[in-house]
N, C-alpha and C positions, 0 to 999 in steps of 0.2 A: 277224232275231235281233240281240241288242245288239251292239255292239262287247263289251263287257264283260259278264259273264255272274255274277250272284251267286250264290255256290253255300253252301248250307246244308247242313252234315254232322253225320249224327248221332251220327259217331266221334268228333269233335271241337267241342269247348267254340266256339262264336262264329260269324260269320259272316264271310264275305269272298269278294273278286273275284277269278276266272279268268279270262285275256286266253281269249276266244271268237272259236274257227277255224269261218269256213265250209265248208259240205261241200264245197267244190271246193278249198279249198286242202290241209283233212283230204286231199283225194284226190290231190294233187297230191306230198304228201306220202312218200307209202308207193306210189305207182304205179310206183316201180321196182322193187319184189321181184320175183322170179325165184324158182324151184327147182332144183336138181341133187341127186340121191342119189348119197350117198357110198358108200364101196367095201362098206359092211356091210349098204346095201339103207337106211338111216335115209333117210327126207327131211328135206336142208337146206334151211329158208328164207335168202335170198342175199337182200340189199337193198342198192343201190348210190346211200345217200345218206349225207349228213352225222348222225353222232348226233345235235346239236343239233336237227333237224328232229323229232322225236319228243318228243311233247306229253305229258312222264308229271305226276303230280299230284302225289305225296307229297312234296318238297322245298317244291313254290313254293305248298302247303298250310299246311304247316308255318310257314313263313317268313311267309307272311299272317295269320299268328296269333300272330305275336311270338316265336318260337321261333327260337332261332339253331342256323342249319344249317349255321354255314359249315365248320365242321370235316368234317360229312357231305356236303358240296358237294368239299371236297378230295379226299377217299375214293369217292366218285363217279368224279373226272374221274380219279383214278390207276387206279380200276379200266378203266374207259374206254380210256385208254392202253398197259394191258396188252392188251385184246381186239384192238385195233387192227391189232394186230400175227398175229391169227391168220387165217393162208393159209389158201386151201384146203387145202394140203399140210399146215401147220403141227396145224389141226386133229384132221387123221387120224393126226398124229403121236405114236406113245408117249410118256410123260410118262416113261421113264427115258431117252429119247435126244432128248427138245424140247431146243429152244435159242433160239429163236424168241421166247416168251413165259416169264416172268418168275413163274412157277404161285405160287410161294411170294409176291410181292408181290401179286397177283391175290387169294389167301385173304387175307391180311393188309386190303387193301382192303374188302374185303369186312367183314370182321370192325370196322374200324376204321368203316367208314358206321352200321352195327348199332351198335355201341356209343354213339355219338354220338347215335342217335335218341334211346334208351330212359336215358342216363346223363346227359346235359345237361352234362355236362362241361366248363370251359373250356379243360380241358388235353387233346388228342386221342391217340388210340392210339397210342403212339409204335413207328411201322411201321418203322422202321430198327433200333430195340434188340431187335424180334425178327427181325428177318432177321441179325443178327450172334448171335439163339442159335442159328439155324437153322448158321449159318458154324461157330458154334463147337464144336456135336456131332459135324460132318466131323473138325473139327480136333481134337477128341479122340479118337476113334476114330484118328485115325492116331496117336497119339500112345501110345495104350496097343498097339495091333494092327500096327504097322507091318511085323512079321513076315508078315504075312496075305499083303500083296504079292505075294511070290513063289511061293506056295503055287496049286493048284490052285483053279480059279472055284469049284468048288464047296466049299472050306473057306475063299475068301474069304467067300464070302455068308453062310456059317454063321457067321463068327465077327462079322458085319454084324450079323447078326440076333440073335447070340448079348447083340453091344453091345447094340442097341434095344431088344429086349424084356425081358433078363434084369439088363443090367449100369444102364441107363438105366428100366428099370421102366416104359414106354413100354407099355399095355394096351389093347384094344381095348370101345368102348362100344357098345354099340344105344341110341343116339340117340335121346331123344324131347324133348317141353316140357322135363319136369321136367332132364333132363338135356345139355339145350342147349347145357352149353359145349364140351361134346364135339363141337360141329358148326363151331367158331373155333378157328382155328391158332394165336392167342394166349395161349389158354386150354387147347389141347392140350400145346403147349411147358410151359404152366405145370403143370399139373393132369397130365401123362404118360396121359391118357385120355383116347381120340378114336374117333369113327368110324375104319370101313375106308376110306373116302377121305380121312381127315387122314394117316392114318399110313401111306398109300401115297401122300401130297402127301410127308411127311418123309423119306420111305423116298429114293424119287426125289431128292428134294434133297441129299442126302449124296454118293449117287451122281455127279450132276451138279457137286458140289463136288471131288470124288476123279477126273472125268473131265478138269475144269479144269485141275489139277495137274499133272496126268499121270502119275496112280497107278492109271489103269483101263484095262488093253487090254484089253478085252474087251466083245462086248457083252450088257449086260445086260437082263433083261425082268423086270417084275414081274409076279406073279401075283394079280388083286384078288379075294378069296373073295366068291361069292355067296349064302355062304349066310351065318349072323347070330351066329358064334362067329369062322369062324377069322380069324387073321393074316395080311398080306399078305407075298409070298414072291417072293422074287428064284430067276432060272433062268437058266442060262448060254442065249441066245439058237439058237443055234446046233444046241442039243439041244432044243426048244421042237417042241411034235404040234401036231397042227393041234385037238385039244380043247381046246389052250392060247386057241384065237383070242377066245372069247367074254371071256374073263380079262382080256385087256388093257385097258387104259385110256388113251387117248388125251388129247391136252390139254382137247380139248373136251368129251369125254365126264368129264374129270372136274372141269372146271369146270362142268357139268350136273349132275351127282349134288352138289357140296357144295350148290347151291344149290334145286336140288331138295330137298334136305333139312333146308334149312330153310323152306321154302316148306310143308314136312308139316308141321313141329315148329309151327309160327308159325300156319298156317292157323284164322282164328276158329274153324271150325265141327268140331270135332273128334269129333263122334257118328257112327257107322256106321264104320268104316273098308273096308266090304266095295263101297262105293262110291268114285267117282273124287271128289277133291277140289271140282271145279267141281257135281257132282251134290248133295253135302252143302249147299253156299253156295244151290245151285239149290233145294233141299228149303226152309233155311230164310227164303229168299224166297217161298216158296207158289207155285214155278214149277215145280211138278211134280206133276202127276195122281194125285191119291194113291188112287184107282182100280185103277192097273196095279202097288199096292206088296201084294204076299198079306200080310205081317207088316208090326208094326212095332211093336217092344216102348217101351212107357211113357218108358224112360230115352233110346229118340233123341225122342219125341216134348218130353221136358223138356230136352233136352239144346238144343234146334232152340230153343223156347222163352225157353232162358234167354240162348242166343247174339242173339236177336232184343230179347230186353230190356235185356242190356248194350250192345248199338250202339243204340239208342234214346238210351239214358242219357248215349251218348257215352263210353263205356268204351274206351279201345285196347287192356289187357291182364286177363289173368285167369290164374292161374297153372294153373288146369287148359283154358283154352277159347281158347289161341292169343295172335296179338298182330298187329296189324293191320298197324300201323306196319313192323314184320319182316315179315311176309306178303307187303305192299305194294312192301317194297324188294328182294325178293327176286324179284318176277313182274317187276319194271321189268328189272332185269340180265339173268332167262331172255330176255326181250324185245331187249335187247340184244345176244343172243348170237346170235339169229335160227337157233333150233334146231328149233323146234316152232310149228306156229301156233296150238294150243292155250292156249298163254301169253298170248297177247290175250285171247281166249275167258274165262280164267282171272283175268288182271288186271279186263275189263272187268265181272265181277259182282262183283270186291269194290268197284272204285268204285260200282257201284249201289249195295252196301248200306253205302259211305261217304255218299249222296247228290250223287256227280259223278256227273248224269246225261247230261248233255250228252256227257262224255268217254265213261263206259260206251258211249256208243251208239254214237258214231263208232270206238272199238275193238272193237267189236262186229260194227260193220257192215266193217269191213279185216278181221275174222277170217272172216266168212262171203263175203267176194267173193275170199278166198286160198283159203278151205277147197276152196271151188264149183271150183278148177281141176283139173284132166285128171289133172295128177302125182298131188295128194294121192286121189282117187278110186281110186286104181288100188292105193291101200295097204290091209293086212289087217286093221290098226289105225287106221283110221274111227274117227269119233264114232257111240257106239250109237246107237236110236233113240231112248231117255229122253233122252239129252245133246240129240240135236239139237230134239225136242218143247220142253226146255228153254229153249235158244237160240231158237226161234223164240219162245215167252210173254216172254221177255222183251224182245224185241226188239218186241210189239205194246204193254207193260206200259211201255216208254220211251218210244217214241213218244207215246202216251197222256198221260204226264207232262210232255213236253215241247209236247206242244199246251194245257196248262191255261194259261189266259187269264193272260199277267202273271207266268207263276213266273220265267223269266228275265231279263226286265228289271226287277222290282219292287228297290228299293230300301232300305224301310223297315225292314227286318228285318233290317238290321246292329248296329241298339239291340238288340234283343230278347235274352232270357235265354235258360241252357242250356235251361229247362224249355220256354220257348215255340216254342225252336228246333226239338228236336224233335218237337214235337204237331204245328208246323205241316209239316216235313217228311211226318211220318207220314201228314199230310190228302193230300198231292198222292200219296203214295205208294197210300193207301188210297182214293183216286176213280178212282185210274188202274186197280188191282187189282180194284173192282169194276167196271170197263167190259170188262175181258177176258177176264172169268167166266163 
């Protein structure tokens, strides 16, 4: 294999070089993960190396293509620096008693990488002007409520929540594409509608700002609704069932849900929802038996279709069918949070159907030599059998492409146009598809 590996993507306009890791260092790489289950029975994936060691694409994609990252390169490393900080304890720790990790700059980061992909911006999210509105909703609340203090836990929270939702106008959204700003703390702050984990990120931070002070003895729990209406809801701890337990949110769990949720909202292939996200991606790469499907109405079949025509085209967004670029950034950070191995699984077929094949395969192949161990076997929640029939076609269907004579060290096709780019992508993709047919 080259030292340097040219990679042609059909998501993106051009061609250019990826530094090319051998499979021994790939494995040298990630052979420290570990698992431990946490106290709720979840499997944690544990990896005990440096972030830098972790080969993701979307930044040094980007930047190979003349795109200036560096603002999402800063929002990166601050996200980075928030996770760093999460213990094992820290993790399982409620997000109204953390102290540990920084939640409210962690969203901001986040939102602040986002923005910078899809906005181009020279001027970047300015993540300090909203952590001082986040300071300043504390500081009004005391300032109108200051009575509340003395008063019994339960007429403080009420007149908490009374602020947030009624005085503050602060509402709750069901989240999707069309309504994505609902899923960034910057635009929650602004807009007063957000998902049930923005406004239980909010909730918590007022909290933690009144606990700073020394205007909170007591402690408090949030309550995070699971179903697609209600509000999130403070409880005096103390008086907490043990019904309450599924409710809680821990720092980790809810730095998992914001990004999860954009990982749905962002996801190219947005037909079927009655499937797992990697099964949809798996569908519209023809890595799936369409044999073992009884139905399959017209609209996923044009839906699969039309998601296949605009990554051809090199399309990154579409206002009803996802956005790649967010998709991308969003599997890199669950990957970083080392929560799920599924998230490999999940990044490594959108770089297939970016055209990083090389990468797809070596995350591909750390997903399936993590999956194959003893811990994750013993869980309830397995990859089904469509998922894993999937993961294995594509893992013969990369292979395949990466033995066509010349496609990783050729050269010449860094001149070439968007149009020839992708025809010619689509040949190595389309000899490899018919050899595993």
């Amino acid at each position: 294999m080259c030292a340097m590996s040219l990679l042609v993507s059909p998501w993106i306009y051009g061609a250019f070089t990826l530094p090319s890791s051998s499979s021994s260092a790939s494995s040298s790489n990630f052979s420290k993960f570990h698992f431990s289950l946490s106290s709720c029975g979840r499997v944690v994936c544990r990896a005990q190396y440096a972030s830098k060691d972790l080969k993701f694409v979307l930044h040094h994609a980007l930047d190979a293509l003349g795109t200036d990252i560096a603002h999402a390169k800063v929002a990166r490393d601050g996200f980075c620096s928030e996770i760093k900080r999460l213990s094992d304890i820290e993790r399982e720790t409620s997000i109204s008693i953390n102290r540990g990790v920084d939640l409210g700059k962690a969203a901001l980061y986040i939102a602040a990488e986002d923005d910078s992909l899809i906005s181009h911006s020279s001027v970047p999210l300015p993540v300090d002007a909203f952590i001082e509105r986040l300071d300043d909703l504390s500081m009004d609340y005391c300032s109108h409520y200051s009575s509340a203090f003395r008063a019994s836990p339960e007429i403080f929270l009420e007149t908490l929540e009374r602020y947030l939702y009624i005085n503050k106008g602060f509402r709750r959204t069901n989240a999707n594409l069309s309504e994505s700003r609902a899923l960034y703390l910057h635009s929650v702050l602004t807009h007063r509608s957000g998902s049930a984990a923005m406004l239980s990120l909010i909730y918590s931070e007022i909290l933690k700002m009144l606990r700073l002070w020394g205007l909170l003895d007591f402690d408090v729990e949030i309550f995070f609704p699971l179903d697609s209406h209600s509000l999130p809801r403070g409880y005096h701890k103390q008086k907490s069932k043990e019904s309450d337990q599924p409710h809680i949110m821990t720092s980790q769990s809810l730095l998992v849900e914001m990004l999860r949720s954009l990982k749905d909202a962002f996801w190219p292939f947005q037909h079927d929802n009655t499937r797992s996200l990697f099964l949809r991606a798996a569908h519209a790469a023809n890595c799936i038996d369409r044999s073992n499907i009884v139905t399959e109405s017209g609209f996923e079949l044009a839906s699969a279709k039309a998601a296949q025509h605009r990554l051809e085209r090199g399309v990154w967004t579409s206002v009803r069918f996802g956005d790649m670029r967010r998709a991308l950034s969003a599997c890199e950070r669950l990957i970083l949070l080392e929560t799920d191995l599924t998230e490999l699984r999940d990044y490594s077929i959108l770089l297939y159907h970016c055209g990083f094949y090389e990468q797809s395969l070596q995350y591909l192949k750390l997903y399936q030599d993590l999956e194959s161990s003893s811990t994750e076997k013993q869980l309830s929640n397995s990859p089904s059998n469509l998922e894993e029939d999937a993961v294995e076609k594509l893992m013969v269907r990369l292979n395949l492409i990466l033995m066509e004579e010349g496609w990783s060290c050729s050269t010449h096709r860094s001149f070439l146009g968007a149009e020839s780019i992708g025809s010619s992508t689509r040949s190595d993709a389309e000899t490899a598809r018919s050899k595993d047919e």
